[in-house]
Every structure is written in structure tokens, then in C-alpha cells.
Backbone bond lengths (Angstrom), bond angles and torsions (degrees), N, CA, C in turn:
res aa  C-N    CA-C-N  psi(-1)  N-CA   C-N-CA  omega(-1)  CA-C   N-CA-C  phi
1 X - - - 1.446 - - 1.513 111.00 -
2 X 1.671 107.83 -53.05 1.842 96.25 172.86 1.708 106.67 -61.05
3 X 0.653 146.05 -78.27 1.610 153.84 159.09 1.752 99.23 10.30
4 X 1.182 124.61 -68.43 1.676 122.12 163.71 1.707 117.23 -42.43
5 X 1.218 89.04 -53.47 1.691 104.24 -175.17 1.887 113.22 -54.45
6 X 1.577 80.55 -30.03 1.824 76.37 -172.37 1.468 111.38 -114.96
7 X 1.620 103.34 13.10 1.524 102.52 163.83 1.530 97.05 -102.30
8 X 1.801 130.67 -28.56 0.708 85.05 -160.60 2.080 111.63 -98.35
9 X 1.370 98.35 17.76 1.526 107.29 153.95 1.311 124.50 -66.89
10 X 1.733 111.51 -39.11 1.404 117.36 167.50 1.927 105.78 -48.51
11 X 1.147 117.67 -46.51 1.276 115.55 -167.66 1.817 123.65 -71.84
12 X 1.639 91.80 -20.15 1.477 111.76 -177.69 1.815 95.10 -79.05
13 X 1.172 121.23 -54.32 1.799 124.93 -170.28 1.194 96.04 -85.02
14 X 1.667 131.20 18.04 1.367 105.49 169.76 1.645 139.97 97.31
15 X 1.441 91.96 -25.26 1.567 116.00 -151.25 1.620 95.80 -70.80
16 X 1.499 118.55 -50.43 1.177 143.24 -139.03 1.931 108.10 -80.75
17 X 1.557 104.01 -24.96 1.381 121.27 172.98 1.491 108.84 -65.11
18 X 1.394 90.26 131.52 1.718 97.07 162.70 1.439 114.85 -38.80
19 X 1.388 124.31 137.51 1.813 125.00 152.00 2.098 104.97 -42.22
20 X 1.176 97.85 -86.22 1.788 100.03 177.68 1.745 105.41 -20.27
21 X 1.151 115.41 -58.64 1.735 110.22 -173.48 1.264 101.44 -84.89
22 X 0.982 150.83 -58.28 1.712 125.94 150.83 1.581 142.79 0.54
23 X 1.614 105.08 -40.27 0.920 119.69 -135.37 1.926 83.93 -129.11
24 X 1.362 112.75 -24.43 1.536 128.74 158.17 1.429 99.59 -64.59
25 X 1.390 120.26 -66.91 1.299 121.28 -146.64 1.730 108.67 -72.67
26 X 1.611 114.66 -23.08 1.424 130.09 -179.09 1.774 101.27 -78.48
27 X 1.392 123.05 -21.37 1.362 119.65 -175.63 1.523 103.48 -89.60
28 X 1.090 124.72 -26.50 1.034 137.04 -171.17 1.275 109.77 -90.39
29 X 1.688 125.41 -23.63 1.406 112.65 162.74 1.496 128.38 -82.02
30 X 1.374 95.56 -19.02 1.874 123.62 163.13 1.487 98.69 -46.00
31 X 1.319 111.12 -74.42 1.043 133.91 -157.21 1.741 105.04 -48.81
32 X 1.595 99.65 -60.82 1.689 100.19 162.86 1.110 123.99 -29.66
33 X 1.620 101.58 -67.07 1.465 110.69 -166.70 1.498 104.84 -53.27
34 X 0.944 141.58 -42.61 1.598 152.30 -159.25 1.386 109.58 -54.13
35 X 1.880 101.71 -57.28 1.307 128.84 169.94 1.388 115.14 -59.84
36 X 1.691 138.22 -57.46 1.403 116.62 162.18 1.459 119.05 -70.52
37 X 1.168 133.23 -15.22 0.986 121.83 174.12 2.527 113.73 -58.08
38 X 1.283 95.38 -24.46 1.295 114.72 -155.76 2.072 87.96 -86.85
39 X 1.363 101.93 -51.17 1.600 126.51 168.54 2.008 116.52 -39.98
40 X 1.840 77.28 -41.51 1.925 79.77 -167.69 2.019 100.72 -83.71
41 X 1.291 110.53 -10.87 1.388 127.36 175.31 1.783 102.72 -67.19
42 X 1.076 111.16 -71.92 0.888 119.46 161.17 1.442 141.05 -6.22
43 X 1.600 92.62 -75.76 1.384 106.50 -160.86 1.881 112.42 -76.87
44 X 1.854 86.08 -21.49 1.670 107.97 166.29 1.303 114.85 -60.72
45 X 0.767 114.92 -21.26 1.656 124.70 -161.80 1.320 105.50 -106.28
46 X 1.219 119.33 -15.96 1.609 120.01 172.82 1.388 125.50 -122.02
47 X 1.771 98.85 9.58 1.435 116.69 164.73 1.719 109.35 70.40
48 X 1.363 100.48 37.97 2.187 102.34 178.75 1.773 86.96 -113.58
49 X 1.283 87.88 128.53 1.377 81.71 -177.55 1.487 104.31 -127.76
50 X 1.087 135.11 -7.50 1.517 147.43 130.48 1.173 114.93 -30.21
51 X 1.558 112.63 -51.75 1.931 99.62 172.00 1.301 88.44 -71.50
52 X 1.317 121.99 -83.98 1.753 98.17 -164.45 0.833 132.11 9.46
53 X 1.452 114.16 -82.90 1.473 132.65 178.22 1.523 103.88 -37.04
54 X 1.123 127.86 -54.90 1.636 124.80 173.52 0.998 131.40 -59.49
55 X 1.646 107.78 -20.54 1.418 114.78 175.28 1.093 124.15 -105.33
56 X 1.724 128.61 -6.11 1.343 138.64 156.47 1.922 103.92 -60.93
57 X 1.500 102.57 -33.40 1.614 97.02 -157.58 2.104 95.43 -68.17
58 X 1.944 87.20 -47.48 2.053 87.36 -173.00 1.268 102.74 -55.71
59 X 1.716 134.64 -29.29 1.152 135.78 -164.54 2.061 101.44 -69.98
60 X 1.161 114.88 -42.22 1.387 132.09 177.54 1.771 104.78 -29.17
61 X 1.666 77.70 -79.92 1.947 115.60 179.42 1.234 81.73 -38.16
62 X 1.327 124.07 -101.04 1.844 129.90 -147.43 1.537 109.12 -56.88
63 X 1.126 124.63 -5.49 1.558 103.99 160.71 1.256 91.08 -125.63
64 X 1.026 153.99 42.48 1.864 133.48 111.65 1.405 100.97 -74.09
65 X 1.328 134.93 -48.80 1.512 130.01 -163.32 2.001 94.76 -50.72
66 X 1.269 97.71 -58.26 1.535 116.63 169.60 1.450 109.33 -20.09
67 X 1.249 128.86 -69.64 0.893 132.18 177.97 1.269 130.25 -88.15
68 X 1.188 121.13 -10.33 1.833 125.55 158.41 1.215 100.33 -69.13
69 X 1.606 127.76 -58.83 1.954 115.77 166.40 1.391 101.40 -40.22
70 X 1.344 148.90 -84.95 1.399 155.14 -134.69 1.632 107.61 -62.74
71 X 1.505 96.29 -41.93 1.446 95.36 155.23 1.643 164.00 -77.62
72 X 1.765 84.13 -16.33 1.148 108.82 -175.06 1.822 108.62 -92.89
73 X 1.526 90.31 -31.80 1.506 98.93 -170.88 1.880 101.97 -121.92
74 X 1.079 108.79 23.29 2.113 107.97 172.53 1.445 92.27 -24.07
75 X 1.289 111.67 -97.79 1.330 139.96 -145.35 1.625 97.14 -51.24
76 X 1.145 126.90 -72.24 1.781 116.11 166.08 1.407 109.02 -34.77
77 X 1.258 131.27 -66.34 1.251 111.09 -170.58 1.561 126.79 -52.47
78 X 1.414 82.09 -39.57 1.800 78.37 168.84 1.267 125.10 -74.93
79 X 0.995 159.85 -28.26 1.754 162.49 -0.56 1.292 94.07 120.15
80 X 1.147 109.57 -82.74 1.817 112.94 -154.08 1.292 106.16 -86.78
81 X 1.353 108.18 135.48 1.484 112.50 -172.49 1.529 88.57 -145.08
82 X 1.588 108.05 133.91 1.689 137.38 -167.76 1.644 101.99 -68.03
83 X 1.079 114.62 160.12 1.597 113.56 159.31 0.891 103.64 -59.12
84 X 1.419 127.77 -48.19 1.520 118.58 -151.34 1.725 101.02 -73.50
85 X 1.389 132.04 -28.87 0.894 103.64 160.52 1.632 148.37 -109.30
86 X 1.465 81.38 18.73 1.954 97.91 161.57 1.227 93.18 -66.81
87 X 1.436 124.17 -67.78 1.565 122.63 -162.07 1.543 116.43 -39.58
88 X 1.459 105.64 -44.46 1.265 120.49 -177.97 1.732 116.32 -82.41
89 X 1.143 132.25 -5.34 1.227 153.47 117.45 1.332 113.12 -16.56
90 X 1.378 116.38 -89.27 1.335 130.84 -149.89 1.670 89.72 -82.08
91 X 1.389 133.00 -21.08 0.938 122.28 168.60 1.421 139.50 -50.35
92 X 1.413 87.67 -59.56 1.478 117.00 169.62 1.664 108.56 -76.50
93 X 1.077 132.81 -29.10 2.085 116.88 143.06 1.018 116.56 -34.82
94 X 1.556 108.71 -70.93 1.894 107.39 -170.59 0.962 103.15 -54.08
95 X 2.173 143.27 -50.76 0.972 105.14 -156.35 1.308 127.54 -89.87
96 X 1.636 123.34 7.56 1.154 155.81 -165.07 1.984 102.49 -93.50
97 X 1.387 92.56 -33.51 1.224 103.28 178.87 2.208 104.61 -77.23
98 X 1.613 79.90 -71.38 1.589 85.96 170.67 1.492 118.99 -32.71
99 X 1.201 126.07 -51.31 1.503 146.07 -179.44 1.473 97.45 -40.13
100 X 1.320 120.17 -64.82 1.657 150.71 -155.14 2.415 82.20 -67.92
101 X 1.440 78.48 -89.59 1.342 51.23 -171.34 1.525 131.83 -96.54
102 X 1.124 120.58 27.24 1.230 122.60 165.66 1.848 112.61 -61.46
103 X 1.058 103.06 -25.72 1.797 114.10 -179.11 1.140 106.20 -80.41
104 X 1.708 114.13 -20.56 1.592 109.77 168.58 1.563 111.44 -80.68
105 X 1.331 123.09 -41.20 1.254 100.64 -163.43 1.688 95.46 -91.90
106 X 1.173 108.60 7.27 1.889 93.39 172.41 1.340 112.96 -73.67
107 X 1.471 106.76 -32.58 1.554 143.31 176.91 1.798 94.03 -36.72
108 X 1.526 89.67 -66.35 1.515 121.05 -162.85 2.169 102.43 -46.82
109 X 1.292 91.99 -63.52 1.581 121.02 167.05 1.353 117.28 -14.03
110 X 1.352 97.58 -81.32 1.533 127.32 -179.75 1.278 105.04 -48.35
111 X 1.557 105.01 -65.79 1.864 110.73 -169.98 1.336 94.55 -33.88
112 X 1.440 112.19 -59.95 1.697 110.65 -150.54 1.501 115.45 -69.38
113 X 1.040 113.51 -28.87 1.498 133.82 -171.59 1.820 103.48 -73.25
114 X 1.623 106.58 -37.96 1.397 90.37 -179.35 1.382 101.60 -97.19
115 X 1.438 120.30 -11.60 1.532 107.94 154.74 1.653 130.56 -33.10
116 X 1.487 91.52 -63.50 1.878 122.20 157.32 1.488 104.99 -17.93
117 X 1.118 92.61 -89.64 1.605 123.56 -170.29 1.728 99.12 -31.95
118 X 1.246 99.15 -66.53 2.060 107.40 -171.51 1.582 91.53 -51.99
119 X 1.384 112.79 -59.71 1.678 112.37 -173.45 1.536 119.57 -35.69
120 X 1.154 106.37 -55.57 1.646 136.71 168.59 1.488 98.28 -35.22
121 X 1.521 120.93 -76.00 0.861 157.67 -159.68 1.919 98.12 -57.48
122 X 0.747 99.35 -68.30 1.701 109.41 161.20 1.524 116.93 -54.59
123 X 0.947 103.22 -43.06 1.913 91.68 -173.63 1.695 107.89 -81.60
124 X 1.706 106.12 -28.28 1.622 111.51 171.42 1.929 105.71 -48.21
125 X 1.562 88.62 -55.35 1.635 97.83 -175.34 1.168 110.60 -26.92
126 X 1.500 97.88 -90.76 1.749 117.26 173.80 1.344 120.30 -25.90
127 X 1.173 108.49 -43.15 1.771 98.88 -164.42 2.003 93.02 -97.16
128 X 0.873 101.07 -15.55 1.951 97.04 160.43 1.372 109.29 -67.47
129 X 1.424 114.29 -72.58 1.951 113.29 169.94 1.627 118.48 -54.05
130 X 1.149 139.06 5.96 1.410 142.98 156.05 1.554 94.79 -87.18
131 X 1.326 104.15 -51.92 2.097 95.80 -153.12 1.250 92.00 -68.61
132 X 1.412 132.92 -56.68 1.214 145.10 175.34 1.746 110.72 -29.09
133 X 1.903 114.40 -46.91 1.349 102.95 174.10 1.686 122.87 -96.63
134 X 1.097 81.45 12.99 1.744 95.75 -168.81 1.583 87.40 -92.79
135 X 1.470 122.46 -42.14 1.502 116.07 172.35 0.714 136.60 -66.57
136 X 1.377 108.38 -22.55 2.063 127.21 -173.62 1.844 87.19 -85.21
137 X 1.385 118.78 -52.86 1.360 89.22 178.37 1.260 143.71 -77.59
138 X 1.537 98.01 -11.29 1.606 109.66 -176.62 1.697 92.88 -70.72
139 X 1.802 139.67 -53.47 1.142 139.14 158.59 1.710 118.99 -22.38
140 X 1.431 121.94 -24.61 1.494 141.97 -131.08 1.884 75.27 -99.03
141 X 1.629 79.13 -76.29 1.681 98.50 173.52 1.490 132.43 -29.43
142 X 1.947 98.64 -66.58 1.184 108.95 -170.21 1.373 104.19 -66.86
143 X 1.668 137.58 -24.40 1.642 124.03 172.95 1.439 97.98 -72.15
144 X 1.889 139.96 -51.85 1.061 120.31 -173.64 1.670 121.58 -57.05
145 X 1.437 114.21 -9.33 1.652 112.83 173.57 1.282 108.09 -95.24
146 X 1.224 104.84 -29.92 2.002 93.41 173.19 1.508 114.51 -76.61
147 X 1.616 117.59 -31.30 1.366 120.42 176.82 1.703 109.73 -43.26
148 X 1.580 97.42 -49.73 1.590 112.65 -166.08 1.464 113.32 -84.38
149 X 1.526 105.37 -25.54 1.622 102.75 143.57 0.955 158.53 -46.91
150 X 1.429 105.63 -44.09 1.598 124.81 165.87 1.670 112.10 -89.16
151 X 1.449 117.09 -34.22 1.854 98.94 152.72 1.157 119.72 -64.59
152 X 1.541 144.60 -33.01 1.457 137.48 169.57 1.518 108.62 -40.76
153 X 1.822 97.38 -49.98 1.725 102.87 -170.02 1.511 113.68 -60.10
154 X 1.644 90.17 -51.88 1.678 92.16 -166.95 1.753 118.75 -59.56
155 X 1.599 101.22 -29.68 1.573 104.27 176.05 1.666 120.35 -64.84
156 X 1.584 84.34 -28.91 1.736 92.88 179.56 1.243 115.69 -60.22
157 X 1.671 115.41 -52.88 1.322 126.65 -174.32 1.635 112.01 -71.16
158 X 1.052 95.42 -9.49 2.186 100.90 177.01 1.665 107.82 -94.86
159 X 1.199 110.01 -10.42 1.002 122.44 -176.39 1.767 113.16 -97.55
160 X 1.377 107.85 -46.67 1.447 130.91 170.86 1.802 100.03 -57.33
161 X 1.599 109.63 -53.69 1.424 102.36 -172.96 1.480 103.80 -71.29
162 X 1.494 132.01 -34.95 1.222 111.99 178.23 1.507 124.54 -61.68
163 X 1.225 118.88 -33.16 1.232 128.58 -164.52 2.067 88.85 -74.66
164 X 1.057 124.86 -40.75 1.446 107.15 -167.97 1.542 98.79 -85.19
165 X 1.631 124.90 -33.21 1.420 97.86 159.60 1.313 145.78 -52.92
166 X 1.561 105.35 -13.54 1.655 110.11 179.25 1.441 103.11 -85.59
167 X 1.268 134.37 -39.00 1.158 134.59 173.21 1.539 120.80 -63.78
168 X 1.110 117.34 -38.23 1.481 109.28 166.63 1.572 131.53 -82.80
């Protein structure tokens, strides 16, 4: 019977609630407040001043509730932090991290790649000005073998016609 009695006092001061549902129910009065606070803008602005009045009073309630949680539970609220948002924590590190240096090694990437590229770019050169002189001389050639072709021929045939003029 004491054992009921003093859980269920634990439950009256608060104590006895999970941190996680605590810590729901305190976001959620934020969250209110946010929303009439946005309501009492509003309602100024459109000249109802009857809601007002209704919405200063819920506005009252939800930030005393606000602060009977904040008080009752400071130190948990500050303290306890959910998986969900460790996970989401460490998430947002890595990708903050990743971010950080991911721009380095793209950095890294690029350099090398347009390194590549110039390299590329250089060996195309070169082997264009080789083929290019390797053609001009093979051309160099192929007129000096036809030159010496067609004097072989022509001497032959001056030679061929002399020989049948002596005979006839």
C-alpha cells in the first residue's frame, strides 16, 4: 500500500514518467506555444479580439505547464538525449564531416584528372608531330623513288630506242 502511495505521488510530481515521454510531451508544448503564439499574431491583425482573449489565456496554461516540466525535469531535459537523436547527431557529423572533406578530395580528383588530361594532351601532341614527320618523310622518300623511277624508266626507254635505231 505505501509502495502505491509513493508511486502514485511519483506520478503526481512528475518524477515517475519516462524521460522519452517527458521530453515528447515538453516538445509538444513548444510546439503549442509556437502555434498560438503565431494565432495571437493573427488574430491582431484581423482585429478579433475575443479570440485573443482566449488565446492569451491557452497561451498562459502552456507556458506555465512549460515551465512546471522545465522545472521539474531541467536537468533530464537537458541530459537525456533519444536514439533517435544521437543517430541523427552522428549523422549530421559525418555528413558535415563528409561535406568538409569531400571538397577536398574532389579538389584532389580534378587536380589529377586535369593533370591526365594535359598528359594526354601532350602525348596526342607528340605522337601527331612524329606521324606528321614520319609522313612528310615517308612522302620525302616516296617522290625521291618515283623521281629515280621515272629516270631508271626514261634512260631505259632512250636506251631501248637507241638500240632499235641502230638496228634499223
Amino acid at each position: 500500500m505505501r509502495k502505491n502511495l509513493w508511486l502514485d505521488h511519483e506520478l503526481i510530481d512528475g518524477k515517475g514518467v519516462p524521460i522519452p515521454e517527458i521530453k515528447t510531451i515538453y516538445q509538444s508544448l513548444l510546439n503549442e506555444n509556437e502555434k498560438i503564439r503565431d494565432e495571437i499574431v493573427d488574430s491582431i491583425e484581423c482585429n478579433d479580439y475575443v479570440r485573443l482573449s482566449h488565446l492569451l489565456v491557452s497561451r498562459s496554461k502552456i507556458q506555465s505547464a512549460i515551465k512546471d516540466v522545465e522545472s521539474l525535469h531541467e536537468d533530464d531535459l537537458k541530459d537525456y538525449v533519444s536514439t533517435k537523436e544521437r543517430v541523427s547527431q552522428v549523422l549530421s557529423n559525418a555528413a558535415n564531416s563528409m561535406e568538409a572533406n569531400g571538397e577536398d578530395v574532389l579538389l584532389i580528383v580534378t587536380n589529377s584528372l586535369e593533370k591526365l588530361n594535359q598528359s594526354a594532351h601532350s602525348l596526342v601532341t607528340k605522337s601527331l608531330d612524329i606521324s606528321s614527320k614520319a609522313v612528310s618523310k615517308g612522302n620525302q622518300l616516296n617522290h625521291k623513288a618515283g623521281k629515280f623511277l621515272v629516270k631508271k624508266t626514261s634512260n631505259g626507254l632512250f636506251k631501248l630506242a637507241n638500240a632499235i635505231n641502230k638496228k634499223s
